[in-house]
N, CA, C and O atoms as CSV, one atom per row, in Angstrom:
chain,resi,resn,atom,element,x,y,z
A,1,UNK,N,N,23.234,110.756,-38.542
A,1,UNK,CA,C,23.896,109.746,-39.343
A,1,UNK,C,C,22.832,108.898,-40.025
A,1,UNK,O,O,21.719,108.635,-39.571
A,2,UNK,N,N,23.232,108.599,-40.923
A,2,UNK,CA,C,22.296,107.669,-42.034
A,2,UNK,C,C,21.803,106.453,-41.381
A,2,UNK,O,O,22.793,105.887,-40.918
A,3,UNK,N,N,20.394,105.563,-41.040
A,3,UNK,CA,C,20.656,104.287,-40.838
A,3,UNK,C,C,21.338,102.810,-41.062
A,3,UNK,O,O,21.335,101.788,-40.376
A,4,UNK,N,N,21.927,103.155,-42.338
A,4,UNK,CA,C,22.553,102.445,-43.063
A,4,UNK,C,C,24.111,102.176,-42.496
A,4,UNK,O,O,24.966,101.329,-42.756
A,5,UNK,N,N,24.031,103.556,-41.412
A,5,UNK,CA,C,25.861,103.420,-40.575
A,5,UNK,C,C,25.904,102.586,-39.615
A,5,UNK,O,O,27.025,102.307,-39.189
A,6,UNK,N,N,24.548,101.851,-38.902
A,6,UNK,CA,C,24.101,101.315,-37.792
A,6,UNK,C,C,23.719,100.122,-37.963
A,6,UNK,O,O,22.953,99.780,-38.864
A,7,UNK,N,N,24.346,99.167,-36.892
A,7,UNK,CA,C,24.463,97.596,-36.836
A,7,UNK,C,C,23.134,97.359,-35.424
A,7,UNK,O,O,22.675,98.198,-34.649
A,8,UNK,N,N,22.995,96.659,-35.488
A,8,UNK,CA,C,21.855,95.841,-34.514
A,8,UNK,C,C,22.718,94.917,-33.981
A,8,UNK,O,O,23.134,94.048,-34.748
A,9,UNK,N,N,23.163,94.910,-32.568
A,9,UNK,CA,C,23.884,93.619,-31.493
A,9,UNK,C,C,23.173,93.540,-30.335
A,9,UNK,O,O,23.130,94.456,-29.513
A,10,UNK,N,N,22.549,92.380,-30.212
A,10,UNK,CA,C,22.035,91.775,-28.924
A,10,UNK,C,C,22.959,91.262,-28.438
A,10,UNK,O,O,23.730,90.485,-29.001
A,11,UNK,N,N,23.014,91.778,-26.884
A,11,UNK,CA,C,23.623,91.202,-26.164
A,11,UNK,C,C,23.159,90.193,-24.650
A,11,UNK,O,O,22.135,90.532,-24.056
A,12,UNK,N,N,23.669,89.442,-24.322
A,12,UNK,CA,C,22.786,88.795,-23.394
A,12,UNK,C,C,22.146,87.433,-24.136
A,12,UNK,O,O,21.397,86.635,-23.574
A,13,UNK,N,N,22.431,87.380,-24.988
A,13,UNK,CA,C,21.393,86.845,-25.496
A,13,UNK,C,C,21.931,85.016,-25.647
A,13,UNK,O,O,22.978,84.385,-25.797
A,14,UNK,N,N,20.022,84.670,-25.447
A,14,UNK,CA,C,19.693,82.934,-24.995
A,14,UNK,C,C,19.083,83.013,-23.782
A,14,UNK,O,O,18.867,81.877,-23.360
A,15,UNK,N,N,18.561,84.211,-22.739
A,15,UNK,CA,C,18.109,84.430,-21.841
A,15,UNK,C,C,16.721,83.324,-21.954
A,15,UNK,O,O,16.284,83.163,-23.093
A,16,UNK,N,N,15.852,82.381,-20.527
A,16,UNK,CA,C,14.754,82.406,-20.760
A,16,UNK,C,C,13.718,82.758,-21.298
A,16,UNK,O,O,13.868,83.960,-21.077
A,17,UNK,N,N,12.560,82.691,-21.952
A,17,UNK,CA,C,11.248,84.060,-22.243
A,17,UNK,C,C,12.110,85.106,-22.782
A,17,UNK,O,O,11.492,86.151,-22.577
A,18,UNK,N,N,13.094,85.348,-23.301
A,18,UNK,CA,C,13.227,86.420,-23.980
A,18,UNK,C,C,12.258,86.213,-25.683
A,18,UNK,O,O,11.633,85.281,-26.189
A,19,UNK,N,N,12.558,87.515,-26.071
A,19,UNK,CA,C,11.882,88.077,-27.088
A,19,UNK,C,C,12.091,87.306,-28.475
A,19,UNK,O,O,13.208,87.653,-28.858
A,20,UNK,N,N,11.610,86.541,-29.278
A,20,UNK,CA,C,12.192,86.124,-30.116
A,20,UNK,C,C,12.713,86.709,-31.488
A,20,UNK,O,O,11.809,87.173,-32.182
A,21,UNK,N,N,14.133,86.792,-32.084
A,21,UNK,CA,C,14.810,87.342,-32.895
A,21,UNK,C,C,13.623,88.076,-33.822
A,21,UNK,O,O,13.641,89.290,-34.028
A,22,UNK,N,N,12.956,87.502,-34.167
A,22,UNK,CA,C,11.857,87.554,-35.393
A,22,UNK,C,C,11.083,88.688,-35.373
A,22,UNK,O,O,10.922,89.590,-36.195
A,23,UNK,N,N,10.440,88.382,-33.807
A,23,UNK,CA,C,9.963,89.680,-33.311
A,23,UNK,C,C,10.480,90.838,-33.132
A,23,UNK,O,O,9.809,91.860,-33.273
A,24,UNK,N,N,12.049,90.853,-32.714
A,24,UNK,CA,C,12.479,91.800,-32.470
A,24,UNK,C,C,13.080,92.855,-33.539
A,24,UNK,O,O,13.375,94.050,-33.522
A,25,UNK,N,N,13.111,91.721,-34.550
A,25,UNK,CA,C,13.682,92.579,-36.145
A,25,UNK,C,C,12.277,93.318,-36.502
A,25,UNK,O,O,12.422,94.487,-36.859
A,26,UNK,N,N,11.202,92.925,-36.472
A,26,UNK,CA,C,10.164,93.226,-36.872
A,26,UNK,C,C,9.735,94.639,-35.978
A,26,UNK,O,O,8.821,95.417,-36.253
A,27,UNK,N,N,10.245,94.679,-35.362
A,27,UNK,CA,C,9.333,95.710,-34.250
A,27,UNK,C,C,10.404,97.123,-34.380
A,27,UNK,O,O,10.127,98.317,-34.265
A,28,UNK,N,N,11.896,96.351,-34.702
A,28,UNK,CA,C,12.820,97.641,-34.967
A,28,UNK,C,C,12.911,97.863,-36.446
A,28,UNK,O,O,13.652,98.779,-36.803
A,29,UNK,N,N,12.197,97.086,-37.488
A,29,UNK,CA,C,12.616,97.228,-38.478
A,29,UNK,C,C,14.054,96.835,-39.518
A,29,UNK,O,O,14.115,97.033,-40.731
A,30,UNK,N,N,15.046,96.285,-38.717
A,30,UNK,CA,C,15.712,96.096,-39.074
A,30,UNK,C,C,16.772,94.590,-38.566
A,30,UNK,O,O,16.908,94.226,-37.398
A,31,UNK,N,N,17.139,94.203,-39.263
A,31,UNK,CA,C,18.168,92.697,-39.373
A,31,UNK,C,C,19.018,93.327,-38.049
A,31,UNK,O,O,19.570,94.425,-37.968
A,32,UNK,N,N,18.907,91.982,-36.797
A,32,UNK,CA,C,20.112,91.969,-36.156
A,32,UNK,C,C,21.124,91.699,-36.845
A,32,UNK,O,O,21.035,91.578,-38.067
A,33,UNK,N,N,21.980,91.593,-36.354
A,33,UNK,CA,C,23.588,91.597,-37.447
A,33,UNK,C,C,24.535,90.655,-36.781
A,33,UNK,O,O,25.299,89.906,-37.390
A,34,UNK,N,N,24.363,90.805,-34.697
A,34,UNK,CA,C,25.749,89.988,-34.184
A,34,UNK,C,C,25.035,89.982,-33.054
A,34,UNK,O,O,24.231,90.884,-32.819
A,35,UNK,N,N,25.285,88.763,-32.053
A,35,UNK,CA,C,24.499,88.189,-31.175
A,35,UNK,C,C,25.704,87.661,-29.977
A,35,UNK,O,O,26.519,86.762,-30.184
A,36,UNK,N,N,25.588,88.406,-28.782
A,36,UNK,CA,C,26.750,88.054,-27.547
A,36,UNK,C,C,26.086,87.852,-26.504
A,36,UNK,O,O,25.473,88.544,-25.691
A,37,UNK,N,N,26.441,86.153,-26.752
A,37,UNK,CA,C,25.324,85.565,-25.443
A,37,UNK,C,C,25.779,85.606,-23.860
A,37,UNK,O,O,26.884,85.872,-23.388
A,38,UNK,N,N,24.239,85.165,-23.034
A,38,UNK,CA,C,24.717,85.566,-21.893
A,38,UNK,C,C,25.367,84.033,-21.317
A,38,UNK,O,O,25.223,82.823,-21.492
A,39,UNK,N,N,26.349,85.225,-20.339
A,39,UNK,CA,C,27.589,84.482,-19.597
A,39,UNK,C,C,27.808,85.145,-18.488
A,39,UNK,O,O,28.881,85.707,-18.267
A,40,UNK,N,N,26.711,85.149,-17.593
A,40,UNK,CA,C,27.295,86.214,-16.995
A,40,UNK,C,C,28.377,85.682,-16.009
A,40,UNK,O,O,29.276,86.381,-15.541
A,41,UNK,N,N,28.190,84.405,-15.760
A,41,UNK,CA,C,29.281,84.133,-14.811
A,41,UNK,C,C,30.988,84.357,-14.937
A,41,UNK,O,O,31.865,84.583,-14.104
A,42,UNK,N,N,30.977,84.145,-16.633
A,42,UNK,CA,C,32.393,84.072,-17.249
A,42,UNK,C,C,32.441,86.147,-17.553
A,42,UNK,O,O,33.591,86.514,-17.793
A,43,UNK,N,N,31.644,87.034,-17.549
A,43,UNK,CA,C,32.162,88.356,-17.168
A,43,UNK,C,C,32.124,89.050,-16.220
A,43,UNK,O,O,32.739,90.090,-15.987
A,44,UNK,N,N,30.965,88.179,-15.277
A,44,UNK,CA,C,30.868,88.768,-14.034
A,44,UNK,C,C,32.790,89.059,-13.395
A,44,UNK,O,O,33.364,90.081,-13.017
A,45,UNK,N,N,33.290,87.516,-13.553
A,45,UNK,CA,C,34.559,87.131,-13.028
A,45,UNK,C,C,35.287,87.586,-13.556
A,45,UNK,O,O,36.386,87.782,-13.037
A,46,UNK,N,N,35.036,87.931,-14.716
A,46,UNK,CA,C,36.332,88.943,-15.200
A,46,UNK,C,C,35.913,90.646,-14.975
A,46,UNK,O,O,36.804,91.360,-15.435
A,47,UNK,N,N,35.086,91.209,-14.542
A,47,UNK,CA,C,34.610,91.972,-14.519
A,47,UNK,C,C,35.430,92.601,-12.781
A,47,UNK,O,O,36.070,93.612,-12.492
A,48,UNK,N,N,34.917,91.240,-11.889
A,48,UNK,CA,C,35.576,91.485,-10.554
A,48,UNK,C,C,36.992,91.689,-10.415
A,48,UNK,O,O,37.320,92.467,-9.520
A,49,UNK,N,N,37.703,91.278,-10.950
A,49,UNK,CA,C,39.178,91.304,-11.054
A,49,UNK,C,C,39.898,92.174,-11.949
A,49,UNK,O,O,41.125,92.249,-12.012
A,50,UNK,N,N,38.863,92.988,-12.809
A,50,UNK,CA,C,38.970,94.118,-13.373
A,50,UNK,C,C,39.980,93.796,-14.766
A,50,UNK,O,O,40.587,94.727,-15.295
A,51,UNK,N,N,40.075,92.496,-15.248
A,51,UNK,CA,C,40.386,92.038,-16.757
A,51,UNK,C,C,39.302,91.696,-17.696
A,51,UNK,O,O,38.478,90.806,-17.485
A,52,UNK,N,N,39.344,92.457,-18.762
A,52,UNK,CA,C,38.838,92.681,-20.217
A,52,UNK,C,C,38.160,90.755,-20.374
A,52,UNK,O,O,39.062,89.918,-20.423
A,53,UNK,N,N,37.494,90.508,-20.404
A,53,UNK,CA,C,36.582,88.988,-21.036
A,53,UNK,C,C,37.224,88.629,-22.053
A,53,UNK,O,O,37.223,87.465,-22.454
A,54,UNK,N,N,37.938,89.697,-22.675
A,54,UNK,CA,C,37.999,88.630,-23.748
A,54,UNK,C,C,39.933,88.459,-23.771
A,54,UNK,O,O,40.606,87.879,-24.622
A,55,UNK,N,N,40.316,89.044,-22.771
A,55,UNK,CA,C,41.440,88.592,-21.906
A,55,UNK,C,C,41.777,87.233,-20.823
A,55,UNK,O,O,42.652,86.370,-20.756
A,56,UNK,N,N,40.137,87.722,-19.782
A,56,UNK,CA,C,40.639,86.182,-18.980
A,56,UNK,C,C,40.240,84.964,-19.561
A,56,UNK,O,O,40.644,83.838,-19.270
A,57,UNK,N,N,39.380,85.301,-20.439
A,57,UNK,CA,C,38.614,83.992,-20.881
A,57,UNK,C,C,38.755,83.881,-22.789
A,57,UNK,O,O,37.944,83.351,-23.548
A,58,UNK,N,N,39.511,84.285,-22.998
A,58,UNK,CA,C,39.026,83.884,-24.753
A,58,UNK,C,C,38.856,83.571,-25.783
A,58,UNK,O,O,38.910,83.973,-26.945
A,59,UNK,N,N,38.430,82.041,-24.692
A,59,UNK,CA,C,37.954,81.028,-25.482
A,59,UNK,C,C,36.563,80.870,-25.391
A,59,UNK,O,O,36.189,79.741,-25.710
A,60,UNK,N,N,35.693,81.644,-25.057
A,60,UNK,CA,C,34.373,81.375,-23.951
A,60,UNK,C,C,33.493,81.868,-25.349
A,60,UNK,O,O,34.023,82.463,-26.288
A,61,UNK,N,N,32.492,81.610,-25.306
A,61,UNK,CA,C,31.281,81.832,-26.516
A,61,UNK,C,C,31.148,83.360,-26.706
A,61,UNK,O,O,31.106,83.847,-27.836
A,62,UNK,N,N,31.061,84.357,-25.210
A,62,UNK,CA,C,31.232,85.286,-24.969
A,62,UNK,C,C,32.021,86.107,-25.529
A,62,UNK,O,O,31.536,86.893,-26.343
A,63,UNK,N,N,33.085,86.133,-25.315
A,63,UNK,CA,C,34.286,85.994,-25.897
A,63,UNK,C,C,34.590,86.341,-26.948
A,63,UNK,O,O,34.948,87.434,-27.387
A,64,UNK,N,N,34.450,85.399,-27.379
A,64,UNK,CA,C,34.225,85.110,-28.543
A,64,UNK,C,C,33.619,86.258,-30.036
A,64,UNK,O,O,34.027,86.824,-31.050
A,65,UNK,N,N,31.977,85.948,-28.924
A,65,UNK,CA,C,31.394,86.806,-30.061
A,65,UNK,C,C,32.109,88.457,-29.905
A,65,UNK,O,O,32.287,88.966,-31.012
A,66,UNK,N,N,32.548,89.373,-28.679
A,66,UNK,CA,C,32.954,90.566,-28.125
A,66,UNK,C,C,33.856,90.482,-29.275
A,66,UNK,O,O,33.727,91.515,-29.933
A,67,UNK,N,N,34.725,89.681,-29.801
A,67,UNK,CA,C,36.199,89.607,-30.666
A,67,UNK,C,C,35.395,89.898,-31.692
A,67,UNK,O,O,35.613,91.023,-32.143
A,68,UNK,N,N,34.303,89.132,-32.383
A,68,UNK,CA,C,33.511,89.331,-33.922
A,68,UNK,C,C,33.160,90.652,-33.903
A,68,UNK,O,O,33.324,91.183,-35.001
A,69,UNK,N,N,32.555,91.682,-32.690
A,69,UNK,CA,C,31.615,92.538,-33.146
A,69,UNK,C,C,32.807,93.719,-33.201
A,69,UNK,O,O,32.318,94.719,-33.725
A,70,UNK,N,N,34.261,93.940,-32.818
A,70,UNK,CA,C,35.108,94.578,-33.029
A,70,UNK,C,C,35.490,94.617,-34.191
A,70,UNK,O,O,35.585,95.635,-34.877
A,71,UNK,N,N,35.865,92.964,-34.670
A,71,UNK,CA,C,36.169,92.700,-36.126
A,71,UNK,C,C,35.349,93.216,-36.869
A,71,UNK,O,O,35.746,93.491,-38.002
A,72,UNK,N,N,34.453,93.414,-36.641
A,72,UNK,CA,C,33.712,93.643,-37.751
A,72,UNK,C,C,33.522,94.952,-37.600
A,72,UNK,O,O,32.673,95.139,-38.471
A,73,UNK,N,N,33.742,96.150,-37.033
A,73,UNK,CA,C,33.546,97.362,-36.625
A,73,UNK,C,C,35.154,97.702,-37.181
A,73,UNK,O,O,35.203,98.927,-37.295
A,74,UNK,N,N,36.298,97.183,-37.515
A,74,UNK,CA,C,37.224,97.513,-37.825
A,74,UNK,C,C,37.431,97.327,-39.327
A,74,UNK,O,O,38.018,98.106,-40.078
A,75,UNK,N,N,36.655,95.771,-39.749
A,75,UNK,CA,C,36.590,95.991,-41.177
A,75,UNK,C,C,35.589,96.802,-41.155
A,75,UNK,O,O,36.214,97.862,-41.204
A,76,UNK,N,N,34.324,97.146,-41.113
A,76,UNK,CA,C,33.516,97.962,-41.954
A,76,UNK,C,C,34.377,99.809,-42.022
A,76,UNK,O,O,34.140,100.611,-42.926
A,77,UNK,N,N,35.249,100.057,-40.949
A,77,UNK,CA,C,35.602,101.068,-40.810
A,77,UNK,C,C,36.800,101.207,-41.908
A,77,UNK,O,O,37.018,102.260,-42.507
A,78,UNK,N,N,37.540,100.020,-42.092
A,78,UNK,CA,C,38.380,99.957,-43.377
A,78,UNK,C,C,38.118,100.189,-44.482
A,78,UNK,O,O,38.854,100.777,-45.275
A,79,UNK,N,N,36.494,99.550,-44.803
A,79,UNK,CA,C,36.023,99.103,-45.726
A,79,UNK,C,C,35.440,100.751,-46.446
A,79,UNK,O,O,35.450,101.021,-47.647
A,80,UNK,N,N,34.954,101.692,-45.290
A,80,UNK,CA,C,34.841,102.810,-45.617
A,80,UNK,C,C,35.644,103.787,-45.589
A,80,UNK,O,O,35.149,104.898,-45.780
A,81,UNK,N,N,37.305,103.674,-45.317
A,81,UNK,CA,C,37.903,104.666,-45.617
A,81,UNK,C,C,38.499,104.323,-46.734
A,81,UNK,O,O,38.877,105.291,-47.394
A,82,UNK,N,N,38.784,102.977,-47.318
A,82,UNK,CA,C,39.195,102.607,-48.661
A,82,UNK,C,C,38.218,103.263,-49.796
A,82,UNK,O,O,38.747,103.430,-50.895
A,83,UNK,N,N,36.926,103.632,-49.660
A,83,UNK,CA,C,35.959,103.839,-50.624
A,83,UNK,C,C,35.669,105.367,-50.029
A,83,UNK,O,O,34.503,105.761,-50.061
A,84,UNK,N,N,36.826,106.339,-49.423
A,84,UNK,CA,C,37.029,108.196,-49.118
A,84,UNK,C,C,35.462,107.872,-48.323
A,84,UNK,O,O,34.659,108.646,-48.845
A,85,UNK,N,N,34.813,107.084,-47.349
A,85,UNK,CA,C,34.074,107.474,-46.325
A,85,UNK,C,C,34.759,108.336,-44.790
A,85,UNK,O,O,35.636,107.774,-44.135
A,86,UNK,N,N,34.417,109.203,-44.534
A,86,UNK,CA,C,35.374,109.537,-43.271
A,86,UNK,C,C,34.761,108.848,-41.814
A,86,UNK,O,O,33.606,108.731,-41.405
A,87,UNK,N,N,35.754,108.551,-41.378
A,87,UNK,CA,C,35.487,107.847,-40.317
A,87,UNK,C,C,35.532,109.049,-39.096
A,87,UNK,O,O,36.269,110.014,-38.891
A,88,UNK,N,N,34.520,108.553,-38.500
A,88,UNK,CA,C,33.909,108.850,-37.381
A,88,UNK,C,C,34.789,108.456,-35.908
A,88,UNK,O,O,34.292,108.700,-34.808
């Protein structure tokens, strides 16, 4: 598949000493795109009880972002079958 079909999402992310964005575009070459920070407490707990995060909680930052990176995986998938791309 073309690189051009492929999004960059950090997840986890706001960790201590982690890597900074800048660096990390630089080293892959390419623009992160969507960023799902860490929470682990708010998926751990939904994780244990075996409900979807963005079910028990979603209102949570987490959450949150999990809802954007779908949205946006559903428009771009629109966006390319409106313009005869076949979806994958």
């Amino acid at each position: 598949m073309p690189p051009a079909r492929f999004r960059v999402i950090v997840s986890r992310f706001g960790l201590a000493n982690e890597l900074p964005v800048e660096d990390a575009e630089s080293a892959l070459g390419r623009k992160i795109t969507q960023f799902i920070p860490e929470d682990a407490k708010t998926v751990n707990a939904a994780t244990n009880v075996g409900i979807p995060v963005v079910l028990r909680s979603p209102s949570t930052k987490v959450a949150l972002a999990m809802i954007g990176v779908a949205r946006a995986c559903l428009e771009r998938r629109h966006a390319d079958t409106m313009h005869g791309v076949p979806a994958f």
